[in-house]
N, C-alpha and C positions, 0 to 999 in steps of 0.2 A: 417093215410094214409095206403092206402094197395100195401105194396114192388110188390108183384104179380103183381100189377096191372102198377105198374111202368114198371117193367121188362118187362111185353105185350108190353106198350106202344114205348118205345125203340127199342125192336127186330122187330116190324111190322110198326113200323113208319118211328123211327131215322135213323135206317139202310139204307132202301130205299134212306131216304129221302138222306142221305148224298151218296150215290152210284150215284144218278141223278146228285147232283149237282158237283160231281167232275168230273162225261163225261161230263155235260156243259159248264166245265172251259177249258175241249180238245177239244172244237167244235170251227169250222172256224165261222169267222162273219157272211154267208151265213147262216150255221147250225141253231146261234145261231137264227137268226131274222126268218127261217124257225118254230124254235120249238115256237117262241115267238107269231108268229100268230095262229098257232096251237091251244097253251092254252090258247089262250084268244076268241076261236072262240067258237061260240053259243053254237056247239055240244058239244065240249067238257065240255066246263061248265054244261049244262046240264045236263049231264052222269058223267062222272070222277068225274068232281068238287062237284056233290050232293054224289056221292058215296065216294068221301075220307073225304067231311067234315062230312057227317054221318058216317065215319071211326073214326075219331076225337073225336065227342063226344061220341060215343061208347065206346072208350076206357078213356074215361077222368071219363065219369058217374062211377065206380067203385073207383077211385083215389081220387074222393072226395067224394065220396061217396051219390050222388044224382041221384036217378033214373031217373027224371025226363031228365038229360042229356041222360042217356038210351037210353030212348022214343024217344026223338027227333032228338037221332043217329041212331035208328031203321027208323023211318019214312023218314029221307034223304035217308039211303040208299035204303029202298024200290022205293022210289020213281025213283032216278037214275035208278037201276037196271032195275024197270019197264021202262022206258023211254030208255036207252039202249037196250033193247028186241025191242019195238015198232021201234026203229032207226036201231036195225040188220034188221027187219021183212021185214021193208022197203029199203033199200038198197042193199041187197044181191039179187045176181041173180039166186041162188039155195036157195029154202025154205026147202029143206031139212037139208043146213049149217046153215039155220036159226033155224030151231027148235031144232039141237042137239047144239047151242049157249045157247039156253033159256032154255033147260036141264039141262045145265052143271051149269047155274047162277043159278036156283033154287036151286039146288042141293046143291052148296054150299052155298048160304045164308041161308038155312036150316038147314048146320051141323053148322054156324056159331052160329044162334042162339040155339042150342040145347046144342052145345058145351058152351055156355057160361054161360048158368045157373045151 
């Protein structure tokens, strides 16, 4: 197993992930059925949910060492990402907040993968 790769996973995952669910344990019953519909709505699945589970196995493919989780961490989160840009492009009512959106997403999926190999 690769420690490095554990330690990624932890710092960009774990952390997060336990920072959300302790504001969720301070949120009013209102809140909580607020964020409840939220992440189960189309969009977000969509977008978010192609993007953190291609986050997922991105960072898993190294831990055990199978590319092939890579690949198919790359291709989720291409996919979200594109599909987030087509849903900014669409709903913003300045295209210009749209294209420095779709700037800044490339941008960084870009040093993400370049960063990573």
């Amino acid at each position: 197993m690769n420690i490095d790769a554990i330690v990624r996973l932890v710092l960009m995952l774990g952390i997060p992930a336990f920072m959300m669910w302790r504001e969720y344990k301070k949120m009013s019953e209102e809140e909580r059925n607020d964020v409840k519909t939220y992440f189960t709505s189309k969009r977000f699945i969509s977008t978010i949910g192609l993007v953190t589970l291609g986050w997922v196995f991105f960072l898993l493919g190294p831990i055990f060492e199978m590319t092939w989780m890579e690949t198919i961490g790359v291709a989720l989160l291409s996919i979200g990402i594109m599909l987030g840009i087509v849903l900014t492009w669409l709903d913003v009512s300045s295209k210009w907040r749209a294209v420095l959106k779709t700037i800044t997403l490339l941008i960084a999926f870009s040093i993400l993968l370049w960063t990573n190999k």
